[in-house]
SEFIGU-474163 format. One line per field, with one value per residue (C-alpha): residue number from 1; z, x, y; residue in one letter. Coordinates in steps of 0.05 Angstrom, whole numbers, plus 32768, in hexadecimal, padded with zeros to 4 digits. Layout:
% residues N
nr NUM|...;
c3 Z|...;
c1 X|...;
c2 Y|...;
rest a|...;
***
This chain:
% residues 327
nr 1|2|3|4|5|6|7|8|9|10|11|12|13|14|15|16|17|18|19|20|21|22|23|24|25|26|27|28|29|30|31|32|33|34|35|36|37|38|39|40|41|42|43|44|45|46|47|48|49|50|51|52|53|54|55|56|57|58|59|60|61|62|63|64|65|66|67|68|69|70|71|72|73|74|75|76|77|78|79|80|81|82|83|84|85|86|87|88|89|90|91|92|93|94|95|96|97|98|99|100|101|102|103|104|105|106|107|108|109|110|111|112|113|114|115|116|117|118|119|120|121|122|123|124|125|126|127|128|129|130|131|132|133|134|135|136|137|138|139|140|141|142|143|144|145|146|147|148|149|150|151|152|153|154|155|156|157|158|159|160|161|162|163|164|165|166|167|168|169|170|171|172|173|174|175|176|177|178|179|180|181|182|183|184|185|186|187|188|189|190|191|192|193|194|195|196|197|198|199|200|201|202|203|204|205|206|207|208|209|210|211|212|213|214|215|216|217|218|219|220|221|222|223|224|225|226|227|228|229|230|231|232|233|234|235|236|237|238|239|240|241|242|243|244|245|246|247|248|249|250|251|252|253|254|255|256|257|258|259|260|261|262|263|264|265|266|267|268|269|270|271|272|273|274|275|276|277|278|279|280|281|282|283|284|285|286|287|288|289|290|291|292|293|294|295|296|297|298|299|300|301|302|303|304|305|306|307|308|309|310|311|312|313|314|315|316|317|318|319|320|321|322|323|324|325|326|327;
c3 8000|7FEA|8007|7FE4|7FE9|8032|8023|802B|805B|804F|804C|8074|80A2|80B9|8101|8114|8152|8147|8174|815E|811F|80E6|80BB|80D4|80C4|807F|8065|808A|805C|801D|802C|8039|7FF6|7FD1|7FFB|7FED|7FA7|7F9C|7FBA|7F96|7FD1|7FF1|8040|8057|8090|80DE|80FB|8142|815A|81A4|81BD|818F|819D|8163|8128|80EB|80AC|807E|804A|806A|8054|801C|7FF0|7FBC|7FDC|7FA2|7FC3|8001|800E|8034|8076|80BC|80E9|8134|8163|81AC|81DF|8201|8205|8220|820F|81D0|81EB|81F8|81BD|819C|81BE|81B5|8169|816D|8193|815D|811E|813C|8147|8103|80D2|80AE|80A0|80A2|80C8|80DE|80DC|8112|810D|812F|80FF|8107|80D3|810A|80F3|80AD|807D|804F|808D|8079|803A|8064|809A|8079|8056|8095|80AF|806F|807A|80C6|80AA|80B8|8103|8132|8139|8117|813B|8126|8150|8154|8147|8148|8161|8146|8188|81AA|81D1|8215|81FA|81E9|8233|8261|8224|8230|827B|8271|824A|828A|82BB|8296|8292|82DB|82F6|82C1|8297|8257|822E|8209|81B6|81A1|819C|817C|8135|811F|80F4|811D|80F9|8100|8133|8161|8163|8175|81B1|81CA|81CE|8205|8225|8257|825C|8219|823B|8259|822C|81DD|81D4|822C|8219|81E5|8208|8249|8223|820A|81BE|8188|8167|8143|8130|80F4|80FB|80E8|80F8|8115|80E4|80F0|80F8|80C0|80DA|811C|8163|8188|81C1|81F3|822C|8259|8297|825B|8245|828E|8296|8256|8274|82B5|8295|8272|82B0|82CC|82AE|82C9|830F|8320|8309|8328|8368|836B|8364|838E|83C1|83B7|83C5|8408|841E|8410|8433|8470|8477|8469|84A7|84D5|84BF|84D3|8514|851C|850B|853F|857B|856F|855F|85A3|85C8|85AF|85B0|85F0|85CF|85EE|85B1|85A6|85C1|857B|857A|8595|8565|8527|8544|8548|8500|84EC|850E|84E9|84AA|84B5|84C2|8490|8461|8479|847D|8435|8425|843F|8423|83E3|83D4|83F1|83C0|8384|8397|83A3|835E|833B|8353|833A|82F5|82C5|8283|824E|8202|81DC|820D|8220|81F3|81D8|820F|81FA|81A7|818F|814A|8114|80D0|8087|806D|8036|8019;
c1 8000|801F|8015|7FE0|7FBA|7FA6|7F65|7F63|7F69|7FB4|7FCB|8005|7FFF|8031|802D|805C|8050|806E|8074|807C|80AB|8087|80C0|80E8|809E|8098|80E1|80D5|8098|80BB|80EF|80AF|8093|80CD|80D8|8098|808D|80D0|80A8|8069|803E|8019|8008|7FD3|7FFC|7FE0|8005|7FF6|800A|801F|7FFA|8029|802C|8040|800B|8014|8027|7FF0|7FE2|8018|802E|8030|8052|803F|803D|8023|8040|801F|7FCE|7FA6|7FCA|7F9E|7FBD|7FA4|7FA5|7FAE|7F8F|7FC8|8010|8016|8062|8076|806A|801A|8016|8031|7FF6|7FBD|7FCE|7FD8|7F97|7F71|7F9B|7F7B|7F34|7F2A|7F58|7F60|7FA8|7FC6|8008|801E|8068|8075|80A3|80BD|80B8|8101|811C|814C|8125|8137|8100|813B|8133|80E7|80E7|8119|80EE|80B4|80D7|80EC|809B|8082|80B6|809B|8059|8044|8045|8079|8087|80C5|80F6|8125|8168|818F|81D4|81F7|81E2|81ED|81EB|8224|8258|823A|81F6|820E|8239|81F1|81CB|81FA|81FC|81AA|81AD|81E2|81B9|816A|818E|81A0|8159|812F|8155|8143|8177|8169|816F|8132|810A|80CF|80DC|80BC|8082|8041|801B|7FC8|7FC6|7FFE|7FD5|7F9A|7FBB|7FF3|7FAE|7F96|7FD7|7FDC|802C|8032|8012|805D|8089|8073|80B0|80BF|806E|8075|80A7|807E|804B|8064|805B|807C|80BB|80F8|812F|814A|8192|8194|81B9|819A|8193|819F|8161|8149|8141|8147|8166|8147|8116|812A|8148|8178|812F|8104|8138|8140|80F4|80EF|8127|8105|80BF|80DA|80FA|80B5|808E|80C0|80B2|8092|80D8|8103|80E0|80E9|8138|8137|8111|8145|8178|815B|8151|819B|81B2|8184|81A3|81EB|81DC|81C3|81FE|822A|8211|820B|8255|8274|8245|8262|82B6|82A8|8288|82BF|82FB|82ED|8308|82F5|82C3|82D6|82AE|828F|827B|8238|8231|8244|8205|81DB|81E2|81E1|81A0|8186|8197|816C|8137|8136|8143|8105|80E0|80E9|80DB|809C|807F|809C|8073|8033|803E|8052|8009|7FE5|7FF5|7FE1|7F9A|7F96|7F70|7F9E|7F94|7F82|7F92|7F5D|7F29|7F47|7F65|7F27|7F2E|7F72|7F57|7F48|7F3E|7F48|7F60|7F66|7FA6|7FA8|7F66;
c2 8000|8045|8083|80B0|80EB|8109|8111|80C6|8098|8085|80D4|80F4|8122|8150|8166|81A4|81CF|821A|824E|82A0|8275|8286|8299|8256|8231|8258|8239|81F9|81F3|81FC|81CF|8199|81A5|819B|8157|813B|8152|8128|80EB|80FD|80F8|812F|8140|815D|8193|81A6|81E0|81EA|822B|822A|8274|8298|82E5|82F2|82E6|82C5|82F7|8306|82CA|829B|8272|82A4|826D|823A|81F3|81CC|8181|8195|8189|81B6|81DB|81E4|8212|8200|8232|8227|8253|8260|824D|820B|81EE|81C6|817E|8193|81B8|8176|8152|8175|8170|8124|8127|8153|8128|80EA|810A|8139|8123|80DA|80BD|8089|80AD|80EC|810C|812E|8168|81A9|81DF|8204|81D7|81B7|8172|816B|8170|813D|8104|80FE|80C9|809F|80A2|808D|804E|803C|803E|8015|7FE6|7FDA|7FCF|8006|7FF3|8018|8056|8075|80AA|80CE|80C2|80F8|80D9|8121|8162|81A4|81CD|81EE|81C4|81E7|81C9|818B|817F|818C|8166|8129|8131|8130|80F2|80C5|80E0|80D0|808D|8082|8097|8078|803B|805B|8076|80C1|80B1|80DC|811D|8129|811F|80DB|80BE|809B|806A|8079|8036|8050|809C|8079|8060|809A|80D2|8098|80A5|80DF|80E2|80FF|8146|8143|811E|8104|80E0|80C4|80B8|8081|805F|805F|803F|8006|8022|7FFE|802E|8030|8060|8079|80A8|80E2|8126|8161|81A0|81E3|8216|823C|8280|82A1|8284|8251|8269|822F|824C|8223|8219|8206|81CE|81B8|81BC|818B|8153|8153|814B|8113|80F8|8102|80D5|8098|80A8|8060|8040|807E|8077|802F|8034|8070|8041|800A|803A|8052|800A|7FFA|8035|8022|7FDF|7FFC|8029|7FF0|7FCB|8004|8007|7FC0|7FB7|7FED|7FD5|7F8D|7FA2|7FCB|7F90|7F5D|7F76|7FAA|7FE0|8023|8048|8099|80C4|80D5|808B|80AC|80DE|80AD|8088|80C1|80D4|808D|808A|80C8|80B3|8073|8094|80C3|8089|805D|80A0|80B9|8069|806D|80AF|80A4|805F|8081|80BC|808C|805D|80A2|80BC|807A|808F|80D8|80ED|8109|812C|80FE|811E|8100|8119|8158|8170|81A0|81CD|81EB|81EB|822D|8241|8217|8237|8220|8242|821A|81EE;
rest x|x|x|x|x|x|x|x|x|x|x|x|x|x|x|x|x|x|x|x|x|x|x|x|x|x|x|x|x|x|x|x|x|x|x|x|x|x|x|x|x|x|x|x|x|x|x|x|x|x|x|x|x|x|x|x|x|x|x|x|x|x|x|x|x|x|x|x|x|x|x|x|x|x|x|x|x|x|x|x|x|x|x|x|x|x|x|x|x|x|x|x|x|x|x|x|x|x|x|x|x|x|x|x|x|x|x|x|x|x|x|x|x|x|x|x|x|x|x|x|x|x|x|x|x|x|x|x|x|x|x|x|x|x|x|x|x|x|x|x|x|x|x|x|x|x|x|x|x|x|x|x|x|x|x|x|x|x|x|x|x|x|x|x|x|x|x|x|x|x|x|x|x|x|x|x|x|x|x|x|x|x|x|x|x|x|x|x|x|x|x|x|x|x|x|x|x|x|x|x|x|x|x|x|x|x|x|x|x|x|x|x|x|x|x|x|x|x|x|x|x|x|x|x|x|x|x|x|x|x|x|x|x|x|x|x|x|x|x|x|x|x|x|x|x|x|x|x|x|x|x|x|x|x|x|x|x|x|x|x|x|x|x|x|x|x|x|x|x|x|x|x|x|x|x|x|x|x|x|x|x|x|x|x|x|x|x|x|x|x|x|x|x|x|x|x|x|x|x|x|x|x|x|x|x|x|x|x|x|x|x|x|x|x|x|x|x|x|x|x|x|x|x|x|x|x|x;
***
């Protein structure tokens, strides 16, 4: 089974969330239509702009698109942060629009436009079953960037088990969207999201591009914000190694104790004054240890009860107009 026009069921969709980057979004889209007119397929495009302040020029995209189908420009009631943006338009993809995948891309340009036809060989020769990332086998950041990035990636692997390949770039076949807007974690994280889930994926390398136009708005607290989010969404598995950890420690500390009552009982040696003290904190840390134990398995069972948002339900509330750039 090709892929065909958008207007049926086995159409692309491109899904790329843009904030005030409409002359970044404007290049990024010619660079598409050339790409796909060299396939010969078309995509039907969903733009979902992120409470930009700064409005869209007259007649964007102000361009002819002639490989591209019709373009929807979503707009969000407010500013909510790329990785909700990203799921409310999975959420509205999988509700208004048929396809048979979507391509999800951010619209600087820093994921290649050139990466798409290898991505989507890669899909049809899954089956059209797992999702495909894009992993990011060099980076074109500064070396300041790049040292916290890597730092990110030992210490998202300590906590959680999982190893940082991907960002959002990928292409999700219509089964796999039916599933991940049942899936509250990707309000946090889309990519930590899929991997919570249990959703079939892949990789295909690839090489991060440089933007098109203007300086990336991601400040140093927005990219921490982003890790810990992701780091977030493991907090079942963090909490049991965290709980491990305090358990070890507690028996380390009886040990401890255990050890200098007996060498002072055997061998009659006379214990240092400190001795006392060394017990004391010993004693502390144990119960700080069983303490934080304790309230940190309550918390963990106490969360598993709470509602959360659920995209495919909620996502309605953040929608606000919806506008045909292109028909």
């Amino acid at each position: 089974m090709s892929l065909v026009d958008p207007s049926s069921e086995d159409g692309i969709v491109l899904l790329i969330p843009q904030y005030n980057d409409w002359v970044a979004l404007g290049l990024l889209l010619n660079d598409l239509n050339t790409v796909f007119a060299s396939m010969g397929i078309r995509a039907h495009v969903v733009i979902i702009d992120d409470g930009s302040i700064v409005p869209a020029p007259v007649g964007f995209p102000n361009q002819k698109l002639d490989a591209l189908g019709p373009i929807d420009l979503l707009s969000l009631r407010r500013n909510l942060g790329h990785q909700r943006a990203i799921a409310i338009g999975l959420s509205y993809v999988q509700d208004k629009v048929p396809c048979s995948a979507v391509i999800l891309m951010d619209s600087d340009g820093e994921d290649s436009p050139r990466d798409i036809p290898r991505l989507l060989e890669r899909y049809e020769s899954e089956g059209r079953e797992m999702i495909v990332f894009a992993e990011r086998t060099r980076r074109s950041e500064s070396i300041v960037f790049v040292t916290f990035y890597n730092l990110y990636k030992v210490v998202h692997y300590l906590l959680t088990g999982y190893k940082v390949r991907v960002g959002n770039f990928s292409v999700i076949p219509r089964k796999r969207l039916d599933s991940l807007v049942v899936v509250s974690e990707i309000w946090n994280h889309y990519a930590a999201a899929v991997f919570r889930s249990n959703q079939p994926y892949c990789a295909v390398p690839t090489r991060r591009a440089q933007r098109l136009s203007g300086r990336s708005r991601m400040s140093f607290v927005r990219l921490v914000i982003h890790g810990l989010s992701a780091i977030s969404l493991y907090s079942d598995i963090i909490g049991v190694r965290l709980l491990t950890i305090s358990i070890l420690l507690g028996i380390v500390t009886v040990v401890g104790m255990a050890a200098t009552l007996i060498l002072g009982a055997v061998t009659q040696l006379v214990l240092p004054v400190w001795t006392a003290s060394i017990f004391g904190l010993l004693l502390l840390i144990l119960f700080q240890t069983v303490l934080f134990s304790i309230l940190f398995s309550f918390l963990i069972l106490g969360g598993r009860q709470d509602s959360s948002f659920l995209p495919c339900r909620d996502y309605g509330w953040y929608l606000g107009k919806v506008i045909v750039l292109k028909p």
